[in-house]
C-alpha positions in Angstrom: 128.7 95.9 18.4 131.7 93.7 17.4 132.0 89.9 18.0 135.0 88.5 17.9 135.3 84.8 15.7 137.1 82.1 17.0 138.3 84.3 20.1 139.6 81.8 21.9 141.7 79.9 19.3 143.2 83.8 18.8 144.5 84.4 22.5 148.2 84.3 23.4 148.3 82.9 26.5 151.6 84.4 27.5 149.7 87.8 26.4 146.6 87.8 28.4 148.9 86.7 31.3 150.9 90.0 30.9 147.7 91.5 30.9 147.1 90.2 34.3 149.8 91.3 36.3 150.0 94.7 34.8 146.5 94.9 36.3 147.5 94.2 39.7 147.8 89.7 39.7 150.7 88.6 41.9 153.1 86.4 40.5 151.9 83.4 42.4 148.6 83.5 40.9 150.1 84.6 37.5 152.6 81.5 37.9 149.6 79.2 38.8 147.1 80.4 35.5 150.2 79.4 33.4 150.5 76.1 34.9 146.6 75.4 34.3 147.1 76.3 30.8 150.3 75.4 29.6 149.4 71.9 27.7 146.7 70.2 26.8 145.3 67.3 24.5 142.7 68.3 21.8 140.7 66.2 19.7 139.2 68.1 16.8 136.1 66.8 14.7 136.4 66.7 10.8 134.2 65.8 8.1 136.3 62.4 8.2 135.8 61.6 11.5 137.3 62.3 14.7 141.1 63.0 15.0 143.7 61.4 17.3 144.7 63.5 20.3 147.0 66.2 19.9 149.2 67.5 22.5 149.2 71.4 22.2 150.8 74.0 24.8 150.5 77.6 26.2 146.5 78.3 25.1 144.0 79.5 26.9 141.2 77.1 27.7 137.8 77.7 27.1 135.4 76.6 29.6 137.6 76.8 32.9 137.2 79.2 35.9 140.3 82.1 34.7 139.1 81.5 30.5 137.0 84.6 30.8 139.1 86.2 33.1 141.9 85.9 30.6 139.6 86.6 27.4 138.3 89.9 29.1 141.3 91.3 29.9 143.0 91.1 26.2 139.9 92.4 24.3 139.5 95.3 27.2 142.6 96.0 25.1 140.4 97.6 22.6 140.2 100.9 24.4 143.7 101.0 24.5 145.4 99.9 21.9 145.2 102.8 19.4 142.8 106.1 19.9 141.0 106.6 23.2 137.2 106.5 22.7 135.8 108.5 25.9 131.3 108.3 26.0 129.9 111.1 28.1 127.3 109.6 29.9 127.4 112.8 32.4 129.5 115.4 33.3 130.9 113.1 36.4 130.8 110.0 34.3 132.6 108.3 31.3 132.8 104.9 29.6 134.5 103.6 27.5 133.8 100.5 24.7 132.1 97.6 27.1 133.7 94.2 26.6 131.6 90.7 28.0 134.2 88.1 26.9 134.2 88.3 23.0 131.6 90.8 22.7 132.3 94.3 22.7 130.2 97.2 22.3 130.7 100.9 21.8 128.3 103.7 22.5 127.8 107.3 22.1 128.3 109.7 18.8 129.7 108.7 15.3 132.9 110.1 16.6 132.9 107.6 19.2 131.9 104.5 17.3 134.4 105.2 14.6 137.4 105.5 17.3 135.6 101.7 17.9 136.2 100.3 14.5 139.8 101.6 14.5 140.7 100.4 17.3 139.0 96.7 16.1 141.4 97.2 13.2 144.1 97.6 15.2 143.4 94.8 17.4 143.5 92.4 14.1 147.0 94.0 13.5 148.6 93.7 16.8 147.2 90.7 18.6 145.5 88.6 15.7 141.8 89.7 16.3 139.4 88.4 13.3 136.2 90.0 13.5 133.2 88.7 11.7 131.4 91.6 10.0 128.7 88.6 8.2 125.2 88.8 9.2 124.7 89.5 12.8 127.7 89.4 13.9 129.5 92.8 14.2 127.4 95.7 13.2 126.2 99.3 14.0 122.7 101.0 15.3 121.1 104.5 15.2 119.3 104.7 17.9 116.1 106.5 16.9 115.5 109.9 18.6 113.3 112.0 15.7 115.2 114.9 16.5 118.7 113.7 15.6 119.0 112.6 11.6 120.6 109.2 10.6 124.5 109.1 9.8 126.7 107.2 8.2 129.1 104.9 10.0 132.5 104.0 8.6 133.9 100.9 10.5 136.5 98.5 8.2 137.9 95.7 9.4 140.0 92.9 7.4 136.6 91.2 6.4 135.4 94.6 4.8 133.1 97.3 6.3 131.0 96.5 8.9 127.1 97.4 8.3 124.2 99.0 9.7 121.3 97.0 11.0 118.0 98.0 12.7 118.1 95.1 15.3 120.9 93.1 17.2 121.2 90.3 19.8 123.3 91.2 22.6 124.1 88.7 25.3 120.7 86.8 24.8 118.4 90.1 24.4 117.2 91.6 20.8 117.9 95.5 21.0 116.6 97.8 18.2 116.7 101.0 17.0 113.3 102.1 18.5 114.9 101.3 21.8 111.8 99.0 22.8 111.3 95.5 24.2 109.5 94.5 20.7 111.5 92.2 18.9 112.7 90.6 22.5 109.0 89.8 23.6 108.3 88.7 19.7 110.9 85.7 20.3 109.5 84.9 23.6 106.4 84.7 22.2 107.4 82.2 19.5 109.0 79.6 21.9 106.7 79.8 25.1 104.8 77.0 23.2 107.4 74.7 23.4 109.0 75.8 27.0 104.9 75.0 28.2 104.9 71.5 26.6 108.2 70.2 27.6 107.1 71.6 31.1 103.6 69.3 30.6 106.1 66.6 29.8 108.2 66.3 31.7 105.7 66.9 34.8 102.6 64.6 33.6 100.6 62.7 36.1 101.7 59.3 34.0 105.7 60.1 35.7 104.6 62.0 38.7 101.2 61.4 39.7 100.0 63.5 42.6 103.0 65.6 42.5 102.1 66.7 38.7 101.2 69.9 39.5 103.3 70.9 41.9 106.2 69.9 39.6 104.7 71.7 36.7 104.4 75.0 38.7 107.8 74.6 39.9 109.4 74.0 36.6 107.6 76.8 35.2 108.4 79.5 38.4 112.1 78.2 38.5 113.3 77.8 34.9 110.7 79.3 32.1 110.2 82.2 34.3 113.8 83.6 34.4 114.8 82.5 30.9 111.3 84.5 29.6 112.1 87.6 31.7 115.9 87.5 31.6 117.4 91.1 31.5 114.0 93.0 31.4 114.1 94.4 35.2 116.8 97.0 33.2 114.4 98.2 30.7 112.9 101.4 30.1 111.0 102.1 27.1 107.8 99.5 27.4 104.7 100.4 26.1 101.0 99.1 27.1 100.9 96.9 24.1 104.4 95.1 25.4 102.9 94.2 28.1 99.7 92.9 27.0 102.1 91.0 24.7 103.8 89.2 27.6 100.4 88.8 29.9 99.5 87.0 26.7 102.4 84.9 26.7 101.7 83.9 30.7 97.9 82.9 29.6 99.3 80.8 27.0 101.9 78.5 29.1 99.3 78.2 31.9 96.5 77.2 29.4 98.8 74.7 27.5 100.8 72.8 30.6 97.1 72.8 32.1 95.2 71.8 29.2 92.4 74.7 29.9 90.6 76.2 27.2 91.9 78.7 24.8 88.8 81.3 26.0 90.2 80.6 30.3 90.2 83.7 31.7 93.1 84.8 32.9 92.6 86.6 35.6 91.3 83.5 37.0 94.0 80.8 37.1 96.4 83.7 38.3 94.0 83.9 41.6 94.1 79.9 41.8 97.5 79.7 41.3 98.9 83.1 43.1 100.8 83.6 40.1 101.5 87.5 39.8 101.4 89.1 36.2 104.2 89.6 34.0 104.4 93.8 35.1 104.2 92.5 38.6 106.9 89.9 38.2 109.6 92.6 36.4 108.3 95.4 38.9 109.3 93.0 41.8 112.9 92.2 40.1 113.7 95.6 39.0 113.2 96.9 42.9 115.0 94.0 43.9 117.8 94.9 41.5 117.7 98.6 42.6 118.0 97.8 46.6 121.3 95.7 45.4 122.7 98.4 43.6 122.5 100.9 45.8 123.4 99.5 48.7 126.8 98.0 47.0 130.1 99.0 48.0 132.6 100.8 46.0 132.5 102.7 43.1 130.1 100.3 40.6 129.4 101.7 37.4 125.5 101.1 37.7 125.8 103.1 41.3 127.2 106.3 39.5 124.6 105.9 37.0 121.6 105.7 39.4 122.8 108.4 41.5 123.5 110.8 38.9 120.2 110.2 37.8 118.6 111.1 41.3 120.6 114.1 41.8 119.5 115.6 37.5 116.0 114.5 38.1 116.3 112.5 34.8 112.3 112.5 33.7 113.4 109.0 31.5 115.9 107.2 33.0 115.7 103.9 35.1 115.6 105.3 38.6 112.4 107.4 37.8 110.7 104.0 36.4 111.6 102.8 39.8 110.0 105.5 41.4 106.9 105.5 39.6 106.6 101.5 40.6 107.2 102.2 44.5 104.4 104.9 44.2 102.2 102.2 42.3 102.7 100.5 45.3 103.1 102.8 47.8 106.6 102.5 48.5 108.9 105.3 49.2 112.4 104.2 46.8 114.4 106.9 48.8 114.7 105.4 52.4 115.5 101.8 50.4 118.9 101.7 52.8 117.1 101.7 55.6 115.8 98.1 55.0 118.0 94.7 54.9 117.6 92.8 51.3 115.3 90.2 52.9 113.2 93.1 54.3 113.1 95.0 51.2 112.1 91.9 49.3 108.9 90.9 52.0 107.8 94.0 51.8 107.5 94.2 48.0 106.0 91.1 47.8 103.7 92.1 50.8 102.5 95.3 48.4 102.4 93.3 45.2 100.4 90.6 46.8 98.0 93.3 48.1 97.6 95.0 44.6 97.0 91.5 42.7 94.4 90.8 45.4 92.6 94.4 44.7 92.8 93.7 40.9 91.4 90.2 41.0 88.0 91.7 42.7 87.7 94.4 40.4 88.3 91.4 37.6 85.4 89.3 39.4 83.2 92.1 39.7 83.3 92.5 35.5 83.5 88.7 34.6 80.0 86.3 35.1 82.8 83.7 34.6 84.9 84.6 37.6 81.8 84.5 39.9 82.4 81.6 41.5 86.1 83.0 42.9 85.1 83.9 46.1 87.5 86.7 48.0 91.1 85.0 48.9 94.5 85.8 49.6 96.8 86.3 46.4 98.4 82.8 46.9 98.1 79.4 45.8 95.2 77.6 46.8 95.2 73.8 48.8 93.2 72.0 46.2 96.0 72.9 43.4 99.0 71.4 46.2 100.1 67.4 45.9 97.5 66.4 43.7 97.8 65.4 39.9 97.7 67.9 36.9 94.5 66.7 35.6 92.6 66.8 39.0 93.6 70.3 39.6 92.4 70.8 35.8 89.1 69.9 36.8 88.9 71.8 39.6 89.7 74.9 38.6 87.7 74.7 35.3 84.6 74.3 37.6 85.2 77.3 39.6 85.6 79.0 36.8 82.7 77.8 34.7 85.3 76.8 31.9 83.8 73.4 31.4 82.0 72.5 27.8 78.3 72.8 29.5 75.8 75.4 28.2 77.0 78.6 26.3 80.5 78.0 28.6 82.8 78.0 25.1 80.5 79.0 23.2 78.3 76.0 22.0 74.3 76.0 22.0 72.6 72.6 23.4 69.8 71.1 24.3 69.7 68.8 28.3 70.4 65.7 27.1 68.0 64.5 29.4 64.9 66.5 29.1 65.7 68.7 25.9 65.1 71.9 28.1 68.1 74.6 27.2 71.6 73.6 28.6 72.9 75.4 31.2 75.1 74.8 34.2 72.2 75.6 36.2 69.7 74.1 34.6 71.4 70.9 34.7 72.4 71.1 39.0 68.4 71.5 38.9 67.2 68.6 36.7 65.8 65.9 38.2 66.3 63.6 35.5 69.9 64.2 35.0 70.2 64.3 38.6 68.3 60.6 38.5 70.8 59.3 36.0 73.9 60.7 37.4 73.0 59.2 40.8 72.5 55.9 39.6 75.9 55.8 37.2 78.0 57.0 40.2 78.6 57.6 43.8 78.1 61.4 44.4 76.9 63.6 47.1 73.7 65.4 45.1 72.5 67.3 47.4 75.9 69.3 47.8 76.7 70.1 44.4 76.0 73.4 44.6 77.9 74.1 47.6 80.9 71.5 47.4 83.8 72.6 44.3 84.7 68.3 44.3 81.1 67.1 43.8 79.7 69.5 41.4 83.0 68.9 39.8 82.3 65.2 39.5 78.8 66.1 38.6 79.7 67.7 35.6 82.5 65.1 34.4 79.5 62.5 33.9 77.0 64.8 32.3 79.3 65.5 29.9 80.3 61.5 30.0 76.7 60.8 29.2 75.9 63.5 27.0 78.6 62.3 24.6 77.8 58.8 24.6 73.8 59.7 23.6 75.7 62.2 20.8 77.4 58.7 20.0 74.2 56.5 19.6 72.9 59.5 17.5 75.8 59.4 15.0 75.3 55.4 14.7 
């Protein structure tokens, strides 16, 4: 894996245009790239201070529509420049080093990773290239196999040999030698805390009242949820304890943009929210991802892959991980051109709402704490739509006995009122607090069993009273 420094400041524009029509351009559009690029006026930023503008010509600029375009085509240049470095992937197919802008990556046997570093060398020769072997920047990897032993790689470029590492981060996902999702879900785990909080923040009833919650669901479906589980609908090696990694990851953002208790169940804000799980969330992307693929057009690289791997049978490849998922949920993956991509995707949420909706029962059926869920669809439910964060909080914490009454989170206390054992239902029964609670606030008493708002407000002044007696006590 080789990253090229300052890539852009390195490109000839005249080059990369060259490039271009040898790959098929027509003058016209060749004529018009020049024109785009031709001049320009730089500032740069020094220790002193800003610089006056500077009028430079015939660069390629970074940050337009063709800068890519015009960046990927010179460092494709790498598998041609010098040796060619052919990777058998199968019989009928064969790559060669992958380029994503300024990042290019080779694959396959020493052989072929050394005909890489050569051809890096001779890219610094011939057009200019500079690539950074310091600290995660342009390396190698063994991929693990325990059949295979370790080699030594020998890759020079003008900045000296480039090293071995045991992890790398390519385009925004941490790879490793094990071939597993570890490091990857490691990082997500150490920044969901701060995604969930700026999500609280930016959604809190003080700026959005009513519309709190639905902001902070929509925040965290549309923007937390893709950046956490970018890329991982093309994995293949997870392991249970990956996935209980990322559940846990899930329970934490809801918990914190919420405000629930650290021992919430789970289980039970997905049902209230109709969130899926994490599995459930990749499983629906990677069949959405696989009904795009193969009914593409042409002769896409991905394509060849998948269909090779049908036709082998490959036992570990990503095609038989997308088999095993449509038998999980009772889809057949082979007659996936027969549907339309809006078909495809209903019906996989259809399946997946079906399963989460059998799961949550057999959760309720193990969890006193989940007792008061009764049987629902796997989708959001009214009371958590256009009202505010923290009435929602309260809500839900009642129906899933999550508020500080009783043995709830763990505490041992006495009914404020008549000093008989706290409990939830010892205190819906006691006529004293019942007395007091009437007379300190409007509420419906004889429904608080029955009624999710009114027990709710029930147990919002208990505990209201049972901390100011705690109060006097102290004083």
């Amino acid at each position: 894996m080789a990253d090229a420094e300052k890539c852009f400041d390195k490109l000839w524009l005249k080059d990369c245009l060259v490039d271009m029509k040898e790959e098929g351009l027509r003058d016209k559009e060749v004529a018009l790239i020049y024109e785009l690029n031709k001049k320009a006026n730089i500032v740069i930023e020094t220790p002193a201070g800003k610089t006056k503008e500077i009028k430079v010509s015939d660069i390629v600029k970074q940050g337009t529509v063709f800068g890519p375009q015009l960046c990927c085509i010179n460092t494709s240049k790498v598998n041609e420049i010098n040796e060619k470095n052919i990777t058998v992937i199968t019989p009928k197919i064969k790559i060669e080093a992958l380029v994503y802008v300024d990042d290019i990556i080779g694959i396959g046997s020493k052989e072929n990773i050394e005909i890489v570093g050569r051809n890096l060398a001779e890219m610094e020769k011939r057009k200019k290239y500079t690539f950074n072997n310091g600290n995660g920047k342009s390396h190698y990897m063994m991929i693990k196999t325990g059949v295979e032993p370790e080699e030594e790689v020998g890759i020079k470029v003008e900045k000296g040999k480039i090293e071995k590492t045991v992890e790398y981060k390519y385009l925004g996902n941490w790879i490793n030698e094990k071939g597993t999702v570890e490091r990857q879900v490691k990082e997500i785990r150490s920044k969901i805390k701060g995604m969930a909080l700026e999500a609280k923040r930016i959604g809190h009833e003080k700026k959005t009242g009513n519309m709190s919650t639905d902001v902070i669901i929509s925040i965290y479906e549309k923007t937390i949820i893709p950046a956490i589980l970018y890329n991982f609908e093309v994995w293949t090696n997870w392991r249970k304890k990956d996935w209980e990694e990322m559940e846990k990851v899930q329970a934490e953002a809801l918990k914190i943009m919420f405000d629930l208790p650290i021992s919430t169940p789970y289980w039970g804000m997905l049902a209230e929210f109709g969130i899926w799980t994490m599995r459930k969330r990749v499983m629906y992307k990677k069949m959405s991802l696989y009904h795009n693929i193969i009914n593409s057009k042409g002769n896409r690289l991905s394509k060849q892959v998948i269909e090779e791997q049908i036709r082998t049978k490959v036992e570990n490849g990503w095609y038989k991980e997308v088999e095993r998922d449509g038998e999980e949920i009772e889809i057949d993956v082979t007659k996936v051109k027969e549907y339309t991509k809006e078909q495809w995707k209903n019906m996989i949420k259809e399946k997946i709402n079906k399963m989460m909706e059998k799961e949550s029962k057999e959760k309720r059926q193990k969890m006193k704490k989940l007792a008061g869920q009764r049987q629902q669809k796997h989708e959001r439910q009214m009371y958590t739509i256009g009202r505010s964060r923290k009435e929602v909080t309260n809500l839900l914490k009642t129906k899933i006995q999550m508020w500080d009454i009783g043995g709830n989170l763990g505490a041992k206390r006495k009914c404020y009122a008549c000093e008989m054992e706290e409990t939830e239902n010892h205190i819906m029964n006691c006529k004293k607090v019942k007395e007091i609670i009437t007379r300190n606030i409007e509420i419906d008493i004889l429904s608080i069993k029955t009624n999710v708002e009114e027990k709710t407000k029930f147990f919002i002044e208990y505990i209201n009273m049972r901390e100011k007696q705690e109060k006097k006590k102290t004083i």
